[in-house]
N, C-alpha and C positions, 0 to 999 in steps of 0.2 A: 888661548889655553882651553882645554877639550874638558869637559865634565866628566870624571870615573866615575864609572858605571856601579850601583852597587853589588855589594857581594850578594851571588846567588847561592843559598846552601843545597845542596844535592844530594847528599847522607850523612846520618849524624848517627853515633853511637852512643844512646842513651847506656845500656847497659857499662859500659868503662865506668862513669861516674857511679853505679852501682855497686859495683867488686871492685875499684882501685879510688885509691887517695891519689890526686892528680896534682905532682910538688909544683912540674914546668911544665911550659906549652913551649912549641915549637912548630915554623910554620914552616910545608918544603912543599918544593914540586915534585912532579910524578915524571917520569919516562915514559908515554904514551904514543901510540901508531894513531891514525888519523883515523879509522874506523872506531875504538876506543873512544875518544872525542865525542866522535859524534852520539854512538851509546851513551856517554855518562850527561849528553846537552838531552836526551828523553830522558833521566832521570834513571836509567837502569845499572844503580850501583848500590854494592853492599858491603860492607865493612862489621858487619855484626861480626861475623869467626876472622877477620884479620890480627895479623900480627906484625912488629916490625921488627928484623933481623939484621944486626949489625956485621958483615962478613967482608974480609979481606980489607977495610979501609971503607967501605961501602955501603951503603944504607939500602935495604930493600922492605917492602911490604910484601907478606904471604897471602894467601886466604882473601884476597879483595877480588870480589866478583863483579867483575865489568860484563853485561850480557853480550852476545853477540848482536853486533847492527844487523839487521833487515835486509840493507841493503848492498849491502859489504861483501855479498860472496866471497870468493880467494883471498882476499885482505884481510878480513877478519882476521886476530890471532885467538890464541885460548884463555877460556876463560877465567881459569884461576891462577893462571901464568904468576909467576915473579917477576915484581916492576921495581923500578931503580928508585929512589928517591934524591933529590937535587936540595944538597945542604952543601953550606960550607964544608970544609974539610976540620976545622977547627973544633965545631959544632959536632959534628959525628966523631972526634977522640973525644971530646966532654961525655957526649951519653954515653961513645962505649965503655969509659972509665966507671959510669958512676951505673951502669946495666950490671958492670960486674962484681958490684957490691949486691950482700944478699937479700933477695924482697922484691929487689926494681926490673922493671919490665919497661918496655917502650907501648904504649895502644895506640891506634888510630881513634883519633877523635869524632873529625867531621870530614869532609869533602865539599869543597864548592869553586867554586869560581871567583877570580876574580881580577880584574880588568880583560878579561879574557880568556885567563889559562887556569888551568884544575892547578889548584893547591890542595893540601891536605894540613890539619893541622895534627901535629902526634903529641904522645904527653908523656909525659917521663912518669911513673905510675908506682904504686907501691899496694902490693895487695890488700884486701880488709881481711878482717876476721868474722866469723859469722855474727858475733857478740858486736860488731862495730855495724856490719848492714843493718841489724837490725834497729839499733840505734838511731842510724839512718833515716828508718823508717818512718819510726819513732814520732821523730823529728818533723818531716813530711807533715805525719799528720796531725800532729799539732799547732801548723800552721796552717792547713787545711781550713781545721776548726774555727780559729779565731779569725780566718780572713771569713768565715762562713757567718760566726758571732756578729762582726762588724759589720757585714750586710744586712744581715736580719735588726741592727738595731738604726739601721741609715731610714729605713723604711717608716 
C-alpha cells in the first residue's frame, strides 16, 4: 500500500471567511485541460473574485483565474473561462435548493491538490452584516492580545 501524499494548498480565500458565515463545506473537482494543470502545479491561481453558479443540473465556478502556462502555446485556454465542477448529482440539488433560499450564496474556499488531482473546496455561505464583520474583528483582536499577554508573561 502506497503512502498519500499530502494535501498541497495552492489558493485559499481568506476574504470568504470575512463577508460570509460559512454553514457547509463541500469538497469537488474541477474540469481542467492539461495546460491548466500544469499552471495551477506553479501556483498561478486565484479565487479571490470567484463565484459558484448552479445552472442546468450543473455546478460551475466563474471568476477563477488560472494564468496562462509558458509553455502551452495553442493549448492554453482562457483565462477566466467557466469550469465545471465534479459533485455528485445529489449534492448539487441540496445546495441548489438551499442557494435558493434568501442570503445563501455558494464561495470558493480554497484550491489544492490532492493525491494528485485539483479539488476545490466551496462553502455554502450566508452573508454578514457590517455590524457582524466588525465583531469579527473584534474578536481577532482580542485574541491577538491575550496570546500577546501570555507570551509576555512566559518570559
Amino acid at each position: 500500500m502506497t503512502a498519500r501524499e499530502p494535501i498541497k494548498l495552492v489558493a485559499n480565500n481568506k476574504k470568504a471567511y470575512h463577508d460570509y458565515f460559512i454553514e457547509e463545506k463541500y469538497e469537488a473537482g474541477i474540469e481542467l485541460y492539461g495546460t491548466e494543470v500544469k499552471s495551477i502545479r506553479l501556483g498561478k491561481c486565484s479565487i479571490k473574485e470567484a463565484y459558484v453558479n448552479i445552472d442546468r443540473g450543473e455546478a460551475f465556478i466563474e471568476g477563477m483565474s488560472i494564468s496562462p502556462y509558458e509553455k502551452g502555446n495553442i493549448f492554453n485556454r482562457e483565462q477566466y473561462r467557466k469550469r465545471r465542477l465534479l459533485l455528485h448529482k445529489k449534492e448539487i440539488l441540496k445546495l441548489a435548493g438551499q442557494v435558493q433560499q434568501k442570503g445563501y450564496t455558494l464561495v470558493p474556499l480554497q484550491v489544492y491538490f490532492k493525491n494528485g488531482r485539483v479539488k476545490i473546496e466551496i462553502g455554502l455561505a450566508k452573508g454578514k452584516k457590517l455590524y457582524d464583520k466588525r465583531e469579527s474583528i473584534r474578536k481577532k483582536d482580542a485574541g491577538r492580545e491575550a496570546e500577546r499577554d501570555y507570551k509576555v508573561n512566559l518570559r
